[in-house]
N, C-alpha and C positions, 0 to 999 in steps of 0.2 A: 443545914438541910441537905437532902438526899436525892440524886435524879429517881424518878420510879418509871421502869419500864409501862410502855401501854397494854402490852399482853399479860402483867400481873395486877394491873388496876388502872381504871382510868380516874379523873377527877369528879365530885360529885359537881351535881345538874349545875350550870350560870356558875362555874368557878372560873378567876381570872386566874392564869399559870404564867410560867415559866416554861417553852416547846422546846425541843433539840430538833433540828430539822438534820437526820442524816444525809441528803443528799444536799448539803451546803453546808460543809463540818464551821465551826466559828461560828453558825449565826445563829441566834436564837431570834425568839419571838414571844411578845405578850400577846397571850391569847384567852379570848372566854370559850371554856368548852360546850357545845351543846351537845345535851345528851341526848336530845330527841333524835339529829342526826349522826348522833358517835362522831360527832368531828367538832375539830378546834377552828374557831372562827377568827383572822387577825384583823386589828385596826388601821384602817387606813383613809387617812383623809375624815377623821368623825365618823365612818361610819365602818360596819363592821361585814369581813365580809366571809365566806364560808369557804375554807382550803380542806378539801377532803382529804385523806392518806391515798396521795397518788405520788406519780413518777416527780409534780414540782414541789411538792410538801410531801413528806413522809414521815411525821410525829412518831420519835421510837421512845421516848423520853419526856417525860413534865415534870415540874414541882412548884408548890405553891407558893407564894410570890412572902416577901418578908413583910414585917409590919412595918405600915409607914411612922417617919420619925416624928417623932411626939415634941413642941413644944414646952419649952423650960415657963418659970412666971413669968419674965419679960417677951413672954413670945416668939423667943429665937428657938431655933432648932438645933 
């Protein structure tokens, strides 16, 4: 998987991603984007909550998250 700039595409509607936050290089963030507000909402505490692209979040960067790992026949992973 590929970072994709937010000025070439964002995520579609309720998608959870992968954020690059440029003003905190190293840290990303699982986040569901809404598209109603153009912004990525993070999880914190159960609940979710709404970081617009401002000076403390600045999403230049997302990709969509990998498939979770699938169970073999004895149920291990």
């Amino acid at each position: 998987m590929e970072w994709i700039s937010v000025k070439k595409r964002r995520p579609d509607k309720d998608t959870i991603c992968l954020v690059w936050n440029e003003k905190r290089p190293f840290q990303f963030y699982v986040c569901l984007y809404n598209k109603y507000f153009d912004e990525f909402e993070i999880s914190e505490i159960g609940a979710m909550i709404r970081l617009p692209d401002s000076v403390t979040f600045h999403a230049t960067h997302w990709m969509p998250l990998p498939e979770p790992p699938n169970e073999d026949e004895d149920g291990k992973l």
